[in-house]
N, C-alpha and C positions, 0 to 999 in steps of 0.2 A: 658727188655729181653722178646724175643717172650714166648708163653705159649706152653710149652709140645716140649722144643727146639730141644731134640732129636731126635723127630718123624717128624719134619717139613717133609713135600715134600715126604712122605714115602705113600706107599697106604695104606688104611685103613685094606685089607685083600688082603693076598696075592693071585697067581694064583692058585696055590694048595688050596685057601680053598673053602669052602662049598657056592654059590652067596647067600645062604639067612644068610650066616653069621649077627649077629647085627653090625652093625658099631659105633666102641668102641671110645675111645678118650682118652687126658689126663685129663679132667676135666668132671666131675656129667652132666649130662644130663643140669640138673637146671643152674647149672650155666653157661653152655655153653648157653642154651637160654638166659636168661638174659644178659647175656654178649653184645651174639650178637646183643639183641632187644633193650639194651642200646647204642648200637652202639660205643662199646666195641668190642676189638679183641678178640674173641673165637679162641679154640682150629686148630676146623672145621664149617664149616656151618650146623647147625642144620638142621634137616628134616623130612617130615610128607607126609603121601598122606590118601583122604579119599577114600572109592567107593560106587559107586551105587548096591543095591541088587545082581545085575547081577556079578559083579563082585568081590563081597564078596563071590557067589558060585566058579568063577573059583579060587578065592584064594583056597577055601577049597579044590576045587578038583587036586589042583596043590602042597599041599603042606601039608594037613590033619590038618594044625592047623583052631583055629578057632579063632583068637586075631591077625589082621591085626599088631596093635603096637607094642606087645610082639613079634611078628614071626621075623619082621625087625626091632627093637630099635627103633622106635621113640623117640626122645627127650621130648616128650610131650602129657599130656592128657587133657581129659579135662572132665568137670564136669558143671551140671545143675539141678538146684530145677525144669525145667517142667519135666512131663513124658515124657518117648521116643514117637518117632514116632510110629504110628500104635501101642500104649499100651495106651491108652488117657483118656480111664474113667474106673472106678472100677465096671460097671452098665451092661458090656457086650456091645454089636454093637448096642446102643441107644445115645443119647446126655445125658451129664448132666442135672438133673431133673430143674437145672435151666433155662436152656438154651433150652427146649423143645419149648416154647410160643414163639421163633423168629426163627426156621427152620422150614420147608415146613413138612411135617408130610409123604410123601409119595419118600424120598428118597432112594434109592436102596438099596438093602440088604448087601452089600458088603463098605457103605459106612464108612468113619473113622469121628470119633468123636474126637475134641481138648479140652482142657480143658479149652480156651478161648473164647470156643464156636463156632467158624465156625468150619466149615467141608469140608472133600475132596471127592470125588468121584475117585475111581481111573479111569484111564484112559490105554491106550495099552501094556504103561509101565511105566518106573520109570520118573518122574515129569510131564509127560501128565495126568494130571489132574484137576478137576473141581473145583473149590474156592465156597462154600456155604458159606454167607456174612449175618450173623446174624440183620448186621444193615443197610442192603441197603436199606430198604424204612422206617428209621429214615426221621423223618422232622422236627425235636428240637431237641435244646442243652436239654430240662429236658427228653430224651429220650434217648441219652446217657449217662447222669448223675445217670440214673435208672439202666442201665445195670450193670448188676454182672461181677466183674471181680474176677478171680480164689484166694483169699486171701490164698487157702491154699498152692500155692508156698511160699510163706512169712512165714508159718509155723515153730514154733519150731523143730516140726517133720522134716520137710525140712532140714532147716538150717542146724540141727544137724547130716544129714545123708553127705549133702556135705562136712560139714567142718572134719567128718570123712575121706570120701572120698581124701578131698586133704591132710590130713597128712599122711594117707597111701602112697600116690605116694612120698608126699616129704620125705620117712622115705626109698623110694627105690630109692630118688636122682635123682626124675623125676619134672621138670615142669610143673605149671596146670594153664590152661585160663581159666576163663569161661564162659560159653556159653552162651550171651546175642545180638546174632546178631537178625535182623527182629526190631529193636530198639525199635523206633517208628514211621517212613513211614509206613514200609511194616504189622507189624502188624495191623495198623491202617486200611490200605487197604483191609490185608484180613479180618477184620470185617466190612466195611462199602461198599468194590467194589471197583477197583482202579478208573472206569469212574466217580462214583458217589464223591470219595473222591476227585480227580481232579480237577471236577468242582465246589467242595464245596472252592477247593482251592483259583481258579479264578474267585470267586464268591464273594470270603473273608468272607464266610458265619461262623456267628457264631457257627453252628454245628461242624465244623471245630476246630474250637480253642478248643470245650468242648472235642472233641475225644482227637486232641494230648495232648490237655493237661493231661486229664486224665492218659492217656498211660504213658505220662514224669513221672509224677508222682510216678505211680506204678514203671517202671523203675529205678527210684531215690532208692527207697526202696530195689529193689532186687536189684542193682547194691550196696549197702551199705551192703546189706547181704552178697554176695560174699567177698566184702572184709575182711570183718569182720572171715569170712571161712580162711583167709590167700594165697586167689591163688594169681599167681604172674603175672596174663595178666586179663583183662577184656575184652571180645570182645565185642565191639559195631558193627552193621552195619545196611544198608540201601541200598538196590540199587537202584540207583539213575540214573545212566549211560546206554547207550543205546550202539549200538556195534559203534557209529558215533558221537554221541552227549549225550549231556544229557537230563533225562528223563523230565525235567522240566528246565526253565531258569535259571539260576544262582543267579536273583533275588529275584525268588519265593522260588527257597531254604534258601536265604538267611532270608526273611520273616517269613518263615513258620516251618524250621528245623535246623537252624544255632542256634537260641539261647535256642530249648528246649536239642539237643544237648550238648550245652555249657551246661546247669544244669545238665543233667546225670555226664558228667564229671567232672563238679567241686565238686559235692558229691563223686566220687569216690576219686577224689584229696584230698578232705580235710581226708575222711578217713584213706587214705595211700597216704602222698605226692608221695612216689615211685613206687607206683603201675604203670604198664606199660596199656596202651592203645591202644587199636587196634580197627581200623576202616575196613568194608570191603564195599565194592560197586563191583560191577562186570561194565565191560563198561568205558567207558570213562567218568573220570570226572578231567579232569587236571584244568578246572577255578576255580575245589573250592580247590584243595590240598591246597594251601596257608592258607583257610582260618580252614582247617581242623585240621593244623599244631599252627594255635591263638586260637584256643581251650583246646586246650591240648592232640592231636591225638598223640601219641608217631611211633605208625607202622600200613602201608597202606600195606592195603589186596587189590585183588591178584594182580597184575597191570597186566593184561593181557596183552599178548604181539601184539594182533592182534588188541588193541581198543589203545594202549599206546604204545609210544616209550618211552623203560625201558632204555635208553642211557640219555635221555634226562631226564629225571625223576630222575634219579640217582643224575646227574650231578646239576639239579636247587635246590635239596629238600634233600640229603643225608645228609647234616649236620644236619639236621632235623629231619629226616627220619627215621625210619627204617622199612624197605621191609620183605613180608609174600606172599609168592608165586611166580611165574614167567614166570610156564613151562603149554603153551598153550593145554588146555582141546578140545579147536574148532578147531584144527592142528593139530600141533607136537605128541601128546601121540596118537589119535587114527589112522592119517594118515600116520605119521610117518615110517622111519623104525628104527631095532632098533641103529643103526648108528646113523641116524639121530638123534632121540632123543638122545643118548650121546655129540654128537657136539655140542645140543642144552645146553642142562645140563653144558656142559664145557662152551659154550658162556654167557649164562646168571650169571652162579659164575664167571665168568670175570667182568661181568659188574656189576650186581647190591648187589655182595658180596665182592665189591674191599674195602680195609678197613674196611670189618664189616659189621654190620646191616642188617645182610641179612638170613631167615629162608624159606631154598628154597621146594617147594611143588609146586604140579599141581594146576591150577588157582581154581580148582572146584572139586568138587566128579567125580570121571576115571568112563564113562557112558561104555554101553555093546559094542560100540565098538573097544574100547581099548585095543587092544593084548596083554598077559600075556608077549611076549616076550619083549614090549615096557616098562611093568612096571619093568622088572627084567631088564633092560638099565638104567632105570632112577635110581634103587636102586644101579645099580653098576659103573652110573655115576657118583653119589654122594660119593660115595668110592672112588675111581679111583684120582677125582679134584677138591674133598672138602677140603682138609687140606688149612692150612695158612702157 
C-alpha cells in the first residue's frame, strides 16, 4: 500500500494558504529522508536549499525570520565538530598560535583564520576569495608529518556538543547528515595549493601520499565520531569534476583518491552498517560514478544538470543510487523565470524522483543573483509536484 494513501496527488498546501507555509506530510521528516535516501518510497520528496550571505539578507528582509530551515520545513539539518565559517579561532582575526610559523605575517586585516590552518582573504564577494596554503613550499613528507592538525575537532567537548545537537533534531523528527565534505582532495589542496598538490600528484611524489594520508586518516576518526553521535547521512565530498570533464584522469583518481576514499567509508560502514553515504562533486564526473557506487557511496550530490544528463544517470545508476540535488544554480534559479523554474522543479521529480531516491534542492548555495521570486517557485514547486 502506498504511504499516506489518502493524500496521494493532493497539494501540499492549498491556494488559500500562506506560500511559506512548512510543507507537511504523512510521515516524520527522518523518515521521509531515509526512506527516500534508501531508495524507498517516501511520502513526498524531501527538500532543502542553502544561500549565500547575500541571500540569507533578502530572506530576512522578505520574511523577518532568521532560520532558512524552520521558515520552510526542511526535512533536514545538519551538524559539524569544525567552527562555522568566519568564527574560526577563539584568538580574534590572528591564526592559531600554531599555525602562525607557516602563513605570511603580513596578510590583510580583514583576513579569516581556519582552524586547519589556511586562510582566506575575502574577495568582492561571496566565494571570490584568496586560498592562503600553509604548506605550499613543503618539500618533505617529515614536513607534513610535523604539521599540527586541529585534534580539538576530535574532542570530548566536540563530540559531546554534536551528539547533543542530533538528538535534539531527532526528538523533533528531523533528519541529520553530517558535515564532512572538502574530504580529502580538496582539504589537502587548500593546505598545500591545488597547482603544487597536482603536480605532487603527477609527480607521485611522496609528499603526496604523507598529506592524504594523513587527512584519510584524521577523517577516519571524525567520520567514526559522527556516527557514533547517531546522525543518519555522513556527507563526504570532493570536487573533482570540471563543468566538461574531470578535474584529473579517472586514472589518477583512481590512484590517488579511490582507495583512501574506500577507508573513510568502510570505517563508517563498520560503525553503522546502515549509515547512508553521500558523495558530492560539482562537475562532471560520470566515469567514476560506478566506481563511487563499489565503494559504498549510497547518494550522489548534486548532479547538475548543465555538466550531467540526470535522464541518463537516473536510468544507468538508480538502482544504486540515490540522488541529492538537481535544480541548476548556473541557469534555472538565477536566470530563470519563475514559470520556468516550476517546469523545472516538475521535470526534474519526473525524472530523477521516479520511484524514490530522490532529495531535491538547488545544485549549490542560491548566489545574489537569484530572485526571491525564483526561490518562492521552487518552494512552491515542491509543493505543488512532490507527492507520490
Amino acid at each position: 500500500m502506498r504511504p499516506c494513501d489518502s493524500q496521494i496527488s493532493k497539494p501540499i498546501i492549498s491556494s488559500a494558504a500562506s506560500p511559506h507555509d512548512k510543507i507537511s506530510g504523512c510521515l516524520e521528516p527522518r523518515e521521509r529522508v531515509v526512506r527516500a535516501l534508501s531508495r524507498r518510497m517516501p511520502d513526498r520528496v524531501p527538500f532543502e536549499m542553502k544561500f549565500s550571505p547575500a541571500i540569507d539578507e533578502v530572506f530576512r528582509e522578505h520574511t523577518g525570520a532568521e532560520n532558512p530551515a524552520d521558515y520552510f520545513g526542511y526535512d533536514i539539518r545538519s551538524v559539524s565538530t569544525e567552527d562555522p565559517i568566519n568564527i574560526v579561532t577563539k584568538s580574534g582575526n590572528k591564526p592559531l598560535e600554531r599555525y602562525v610559523r607557516y602563513l605570511p605575517a603580513d596578510l590583510p586585516s580583514n583576513t579569516q583564520y581556519f582552524e586547519w590552518g589556511f586562510a582566506r582573504i575575502p574577495g568582492s564577494m561571496y566565494h571570490f576569495s584568496k586560498i592562503v596554503h600553509p604548506m605550499q613550499h613543503f618539500s618533505t613528507p617529515k614536513e607534513v608529518e610535523d604539521y599540527p592538525l586541529p585534534l580539538e575537532m576530535l574532542s570530548h567537548e566536540r563530540s559531546d556538543k554534536v551528539a547533543q545537537e542530533v538528538h535534539a533534531y531527532h526528538k523533533r523528527g528531523l533528519a541529520v547528515a553530517a558535515a564532512m565534505e572538502m574530504t580529502i582532495f580538496e582539504l589537502s589542496w587548500y593546505l598545500r595549493g591545488m597547482e603544487e598538490l597536482l603536480i605532487d600528484l603527477y609527480t607521485n611524489s611522496p609528499l603526496a601520499q604523507a598529506l592524504l594520508d594523513k587527512i584519510t586518516d584524521f577523517r577516519c576518526r571524525m567520520g567514526a565520531m559522527y556516527v557514533k553521535a547517531g546522525v543518519d547521512i555522513v556527507k563526504l565530498g570532493d570536487d573533482v569534476g570540471t563543468q566538461k570533464a574531470m578535474l584529473m584522469s579517472p586514472e589518477m583518481w583512481r590512484t590517488w583518491l579511490k582507495p583512501r576514499l574506500r577507508k573513510v567509508i568502510e570505517t563508517l560502514k563498520s560503525a553503522n552498517p546502515d549509515i547512508l553515504v553521500f558523495y558530492h562533486s560539482d562537475g562532471y564526473i560520470e566515469p567514476i560514478i560506478p566506481e563511487l557506487i563499489e565503494i559504498g557511496v549510497d547518494i550522489l550530490n548534486p548532479l547538475q544538470p548543465e555538466c550531467l544528463d540526470q535522464a541518463s544517470i537516473k536510468q544507468k545508476f538508480g538502482d544504486r543510487l540515490a540522488f541529492w540535488g538537481g535544480i541548476g544554480t548556473q541557469t534555472i534559479m538565477p536566470w530563470g523565470t519563475p514559470q520556468e523554474v516550476k517546469d523545472t522543479v516538475r521535470q526534474t521529480i519526473e525524472v530523477l524522483g521516479s520511484g524514490g531516491g530522490f532529495l531535491i534542492a538547488p545544485t549549490h548555495v542560491l548566489e545574489p543573483e537569484v530572485p526571491w521570486e525564483n526561490i518562492m517557485a521552487f518552494v512552491e514547486a515542491v509543493q505543488e509536484y512532490g507527492w507520490y
